[in-house]
N, CA, C and O atoms as CSV, one atom per row, in Angstrom:
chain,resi,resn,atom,element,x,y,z
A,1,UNK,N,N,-19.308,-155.756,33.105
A,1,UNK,CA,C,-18.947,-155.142,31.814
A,1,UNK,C,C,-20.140,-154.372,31.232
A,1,UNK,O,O,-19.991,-153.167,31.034
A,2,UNK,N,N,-21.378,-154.993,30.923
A,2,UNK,CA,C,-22.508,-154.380,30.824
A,2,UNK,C,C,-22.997,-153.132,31.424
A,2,UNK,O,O,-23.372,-152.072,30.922
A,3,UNK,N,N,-22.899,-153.511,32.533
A,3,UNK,CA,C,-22.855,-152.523,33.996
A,3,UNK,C,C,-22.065,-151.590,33.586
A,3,UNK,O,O,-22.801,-150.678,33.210
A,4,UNK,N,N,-20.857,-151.262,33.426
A,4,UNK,CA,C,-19.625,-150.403,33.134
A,4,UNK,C,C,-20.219,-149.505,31.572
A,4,UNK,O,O,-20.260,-148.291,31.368
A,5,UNK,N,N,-20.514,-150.352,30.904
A,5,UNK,CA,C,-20.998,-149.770,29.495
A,5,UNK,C,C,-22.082,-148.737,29.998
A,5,UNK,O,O,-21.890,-147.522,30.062
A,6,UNK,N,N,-23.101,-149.306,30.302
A,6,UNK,CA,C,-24.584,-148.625,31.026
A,6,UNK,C,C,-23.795,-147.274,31.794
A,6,UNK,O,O,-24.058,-146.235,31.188
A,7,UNK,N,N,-23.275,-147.153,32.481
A,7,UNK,CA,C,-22.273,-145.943,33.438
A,7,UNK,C,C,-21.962,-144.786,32.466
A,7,UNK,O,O,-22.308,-143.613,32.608
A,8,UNK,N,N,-21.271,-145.303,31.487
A,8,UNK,CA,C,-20.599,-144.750,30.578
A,8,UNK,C,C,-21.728,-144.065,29.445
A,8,UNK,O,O,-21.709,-142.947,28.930
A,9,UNK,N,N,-22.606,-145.075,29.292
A,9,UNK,CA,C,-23.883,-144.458,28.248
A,9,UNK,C,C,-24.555,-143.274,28.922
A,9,UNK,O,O,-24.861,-142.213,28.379
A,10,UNK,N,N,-24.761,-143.672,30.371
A,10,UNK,CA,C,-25.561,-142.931,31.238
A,10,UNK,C,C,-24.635,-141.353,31.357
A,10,UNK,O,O,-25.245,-140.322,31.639
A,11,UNK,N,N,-23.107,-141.347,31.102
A,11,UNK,CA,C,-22.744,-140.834,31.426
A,11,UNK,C,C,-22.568,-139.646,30.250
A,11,UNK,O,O,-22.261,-138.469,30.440
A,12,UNK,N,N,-22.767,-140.108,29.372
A,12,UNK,CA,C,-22.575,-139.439,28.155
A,12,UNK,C,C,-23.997,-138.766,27.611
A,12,UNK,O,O,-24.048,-137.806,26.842
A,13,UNK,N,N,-25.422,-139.642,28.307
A,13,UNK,CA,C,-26.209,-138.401,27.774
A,13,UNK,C,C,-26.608,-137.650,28.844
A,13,UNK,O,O,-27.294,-136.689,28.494
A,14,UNK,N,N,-26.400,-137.752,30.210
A,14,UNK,CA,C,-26.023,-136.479,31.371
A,14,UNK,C,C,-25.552,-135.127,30.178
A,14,UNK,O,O,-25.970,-134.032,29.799
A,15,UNK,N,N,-24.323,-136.152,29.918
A,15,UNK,CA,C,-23.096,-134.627,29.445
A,15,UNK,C,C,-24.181,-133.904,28.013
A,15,UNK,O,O,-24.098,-132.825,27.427
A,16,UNK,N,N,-24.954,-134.838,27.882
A,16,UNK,CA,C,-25.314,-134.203,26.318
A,16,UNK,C,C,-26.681,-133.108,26.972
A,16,UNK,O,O,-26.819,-131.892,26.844
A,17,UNK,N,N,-27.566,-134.143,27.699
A,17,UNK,CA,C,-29.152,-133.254,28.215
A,17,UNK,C,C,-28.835,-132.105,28.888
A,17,UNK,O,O,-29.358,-131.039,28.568
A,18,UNK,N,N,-27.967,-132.196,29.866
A,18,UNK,CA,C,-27.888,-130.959,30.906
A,18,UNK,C,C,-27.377,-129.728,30.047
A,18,UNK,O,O,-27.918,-128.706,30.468
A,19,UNK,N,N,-26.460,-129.458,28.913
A,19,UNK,CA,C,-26.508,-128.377,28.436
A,19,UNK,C,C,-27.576,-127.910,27.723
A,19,UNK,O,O,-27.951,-126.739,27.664
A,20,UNK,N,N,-28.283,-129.323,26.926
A,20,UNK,CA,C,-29.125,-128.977,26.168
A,20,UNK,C,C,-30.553,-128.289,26.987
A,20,UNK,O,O,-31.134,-127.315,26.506
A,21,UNK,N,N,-30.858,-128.741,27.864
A,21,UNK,CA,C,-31.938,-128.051,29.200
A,21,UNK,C,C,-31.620,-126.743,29.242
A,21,UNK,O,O,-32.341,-125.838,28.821
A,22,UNK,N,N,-30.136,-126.566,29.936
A,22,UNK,CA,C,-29.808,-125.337,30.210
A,22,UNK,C,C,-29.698,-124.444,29.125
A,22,UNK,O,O,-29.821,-123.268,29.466
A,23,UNK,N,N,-29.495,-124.645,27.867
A,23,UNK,CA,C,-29.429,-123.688,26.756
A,23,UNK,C,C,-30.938,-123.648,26.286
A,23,UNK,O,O,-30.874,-122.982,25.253
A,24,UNK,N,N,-32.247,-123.992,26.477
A,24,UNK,CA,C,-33.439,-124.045,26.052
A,24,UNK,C,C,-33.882,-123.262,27.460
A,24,UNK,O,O,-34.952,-122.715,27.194
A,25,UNK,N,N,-33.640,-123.071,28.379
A,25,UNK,CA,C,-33.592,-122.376,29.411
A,25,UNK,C,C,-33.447,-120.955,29.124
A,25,UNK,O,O,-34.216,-120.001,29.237
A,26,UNK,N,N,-32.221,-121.084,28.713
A,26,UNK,CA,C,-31.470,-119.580,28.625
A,26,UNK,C,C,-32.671,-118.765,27.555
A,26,UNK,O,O,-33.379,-117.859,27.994
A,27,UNK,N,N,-32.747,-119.203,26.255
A,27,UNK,CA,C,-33.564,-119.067,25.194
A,27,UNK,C,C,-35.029,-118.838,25.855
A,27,UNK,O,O,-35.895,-118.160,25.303
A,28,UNK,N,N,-35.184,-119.426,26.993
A,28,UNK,CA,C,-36.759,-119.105,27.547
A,28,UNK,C,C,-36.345,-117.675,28.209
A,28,UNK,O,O,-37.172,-116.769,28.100
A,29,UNK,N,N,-35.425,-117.477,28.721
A,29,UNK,CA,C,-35.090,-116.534,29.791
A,29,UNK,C,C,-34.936,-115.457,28.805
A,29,UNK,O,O,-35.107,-114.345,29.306
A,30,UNK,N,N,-34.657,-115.457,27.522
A,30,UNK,CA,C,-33.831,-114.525,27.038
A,30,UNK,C,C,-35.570,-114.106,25.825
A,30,UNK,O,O,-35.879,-112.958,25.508
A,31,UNK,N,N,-36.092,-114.930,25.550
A,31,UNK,CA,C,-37.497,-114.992,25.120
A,31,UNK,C,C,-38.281,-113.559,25.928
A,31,UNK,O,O,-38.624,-112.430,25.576
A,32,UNK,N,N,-38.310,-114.275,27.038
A,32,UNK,CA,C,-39.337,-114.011,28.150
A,32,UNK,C,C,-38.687,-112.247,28.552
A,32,UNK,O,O,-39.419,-111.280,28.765
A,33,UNK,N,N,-37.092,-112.232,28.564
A,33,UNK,CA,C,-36.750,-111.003,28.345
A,33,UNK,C,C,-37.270,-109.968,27.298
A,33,UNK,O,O,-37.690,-108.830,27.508
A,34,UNK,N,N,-37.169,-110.486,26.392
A,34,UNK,CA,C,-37.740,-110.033,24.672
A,34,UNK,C,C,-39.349,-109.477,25.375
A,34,UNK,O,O,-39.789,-108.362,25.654
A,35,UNK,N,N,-39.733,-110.437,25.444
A,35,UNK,CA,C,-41.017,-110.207,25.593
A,35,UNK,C,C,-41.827,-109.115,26.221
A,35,UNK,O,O,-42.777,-108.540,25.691
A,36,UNK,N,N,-41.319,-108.892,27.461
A,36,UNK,CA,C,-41.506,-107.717,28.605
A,36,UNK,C,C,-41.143,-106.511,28.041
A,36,UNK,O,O,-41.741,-105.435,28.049
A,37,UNK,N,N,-39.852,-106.898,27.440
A,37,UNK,CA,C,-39.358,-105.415,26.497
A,37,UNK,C,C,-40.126,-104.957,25.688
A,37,UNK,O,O,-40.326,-103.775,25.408
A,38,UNK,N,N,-40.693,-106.088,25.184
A,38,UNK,CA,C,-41.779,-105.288,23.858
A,38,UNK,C,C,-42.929,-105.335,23.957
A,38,UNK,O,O,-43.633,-104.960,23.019
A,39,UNK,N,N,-43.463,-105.804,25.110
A,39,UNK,CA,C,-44.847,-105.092,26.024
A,39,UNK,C,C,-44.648,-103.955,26.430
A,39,UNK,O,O,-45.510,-103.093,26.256
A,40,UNK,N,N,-43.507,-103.686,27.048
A,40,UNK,CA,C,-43.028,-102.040,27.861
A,40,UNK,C,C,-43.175,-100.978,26.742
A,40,UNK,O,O,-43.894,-99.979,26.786
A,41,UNK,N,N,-42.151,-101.475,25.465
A,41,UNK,CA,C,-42.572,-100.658,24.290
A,41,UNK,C,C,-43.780,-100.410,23.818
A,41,UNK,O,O,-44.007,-99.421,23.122
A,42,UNK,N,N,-44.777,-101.373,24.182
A,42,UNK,CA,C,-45.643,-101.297,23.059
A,42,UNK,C,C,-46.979,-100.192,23.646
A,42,UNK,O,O,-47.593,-99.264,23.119
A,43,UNK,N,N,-47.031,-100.936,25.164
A,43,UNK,CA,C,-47.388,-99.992,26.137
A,43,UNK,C,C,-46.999,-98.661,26.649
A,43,UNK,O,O,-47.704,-97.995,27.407
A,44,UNK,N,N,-45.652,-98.249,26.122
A,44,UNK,CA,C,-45.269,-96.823,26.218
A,44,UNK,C,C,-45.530,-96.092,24.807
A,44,UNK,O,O,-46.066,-94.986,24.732
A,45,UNK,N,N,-45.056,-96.896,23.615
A,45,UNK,CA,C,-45.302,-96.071,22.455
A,45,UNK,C,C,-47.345,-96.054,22.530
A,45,UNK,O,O,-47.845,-95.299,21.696
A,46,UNK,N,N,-48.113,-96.640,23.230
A,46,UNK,CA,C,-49.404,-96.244,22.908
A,46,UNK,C,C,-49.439,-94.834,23.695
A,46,UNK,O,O,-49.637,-93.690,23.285
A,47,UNK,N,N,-49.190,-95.317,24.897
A,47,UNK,CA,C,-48.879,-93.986,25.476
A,47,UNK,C,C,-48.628,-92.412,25.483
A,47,UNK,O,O,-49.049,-91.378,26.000
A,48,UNK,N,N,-47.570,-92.934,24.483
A,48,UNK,CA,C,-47.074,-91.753,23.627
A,48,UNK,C,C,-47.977,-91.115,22.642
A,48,UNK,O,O,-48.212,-89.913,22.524
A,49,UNK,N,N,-48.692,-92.624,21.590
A,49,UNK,CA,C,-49.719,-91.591,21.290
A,49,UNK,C,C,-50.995,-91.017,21.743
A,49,UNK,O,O,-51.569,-90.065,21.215
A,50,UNK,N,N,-51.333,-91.593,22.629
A,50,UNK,CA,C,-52.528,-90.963,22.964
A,50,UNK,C,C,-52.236,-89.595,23.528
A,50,UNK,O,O,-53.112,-88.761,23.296
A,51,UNK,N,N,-50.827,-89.047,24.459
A,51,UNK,CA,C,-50.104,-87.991,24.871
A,51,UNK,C,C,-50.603,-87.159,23.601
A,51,UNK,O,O,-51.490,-86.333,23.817
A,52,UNK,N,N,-49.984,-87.335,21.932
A,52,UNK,CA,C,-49.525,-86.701,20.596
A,52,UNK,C,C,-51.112,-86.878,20.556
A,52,UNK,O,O,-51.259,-85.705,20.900
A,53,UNK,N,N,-52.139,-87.234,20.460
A,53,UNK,CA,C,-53.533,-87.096,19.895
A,53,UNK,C,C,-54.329,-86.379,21.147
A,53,UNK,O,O,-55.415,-85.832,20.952
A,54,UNK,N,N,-53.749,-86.418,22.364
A,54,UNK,CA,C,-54.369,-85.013,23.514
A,54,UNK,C,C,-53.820,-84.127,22.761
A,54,UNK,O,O,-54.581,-83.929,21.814
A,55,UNK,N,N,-52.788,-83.414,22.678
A,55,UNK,CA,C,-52.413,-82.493,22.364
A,55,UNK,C,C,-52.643,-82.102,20.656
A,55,UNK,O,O,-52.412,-80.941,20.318
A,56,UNK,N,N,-52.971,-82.822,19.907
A,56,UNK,CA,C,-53.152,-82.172,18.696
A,56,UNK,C,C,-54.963,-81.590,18.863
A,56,UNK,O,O,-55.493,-80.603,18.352
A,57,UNK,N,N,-55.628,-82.781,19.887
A,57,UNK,CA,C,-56.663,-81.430,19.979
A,57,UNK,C,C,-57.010,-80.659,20.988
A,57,UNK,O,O,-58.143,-80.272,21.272
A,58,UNK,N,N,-56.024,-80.443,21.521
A,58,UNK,CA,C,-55.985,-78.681,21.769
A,58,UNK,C,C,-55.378,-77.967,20.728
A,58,UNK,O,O,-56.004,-76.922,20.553
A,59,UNK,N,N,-54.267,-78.097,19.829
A,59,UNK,CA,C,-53.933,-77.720,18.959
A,59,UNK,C,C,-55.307,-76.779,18.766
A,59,UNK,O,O,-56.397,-77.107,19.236
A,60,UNK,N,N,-55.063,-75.489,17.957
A,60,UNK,CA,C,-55.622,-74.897,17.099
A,60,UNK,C,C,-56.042,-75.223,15.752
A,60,UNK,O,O,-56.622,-74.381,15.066
């Protein structure tokens, strides 16, 4: 009976951890997405200006 209870406890925080892992997962994945994106940005908009500050001095 104990035994049977324990199964059942065991079984219920399986059902609870494994989404909770996998959704703190996702949030890392989706983080870590974020992240690259706004290195790429941040590293292209410098880009960009240093492009806009070559060219303003050649500007006249």
């Amino acid at each position: 009976m104990v035994f049977k209870c324990f199964m059942v406890l065991s079984f219920l925080i399986n059902l609870i951890t494994i989404p909770a892992v996998g959704f703190s997962c996702l949030i890392d994945l989706m983080w870590g997405i974020c992240n690259d994106w706004f290195l790429y940005a941040s590293r292209y908009s410098k880009h960009f200006y240093y492009i806009c500050d070559k060219s303003e001095e050649k500007c006249p």
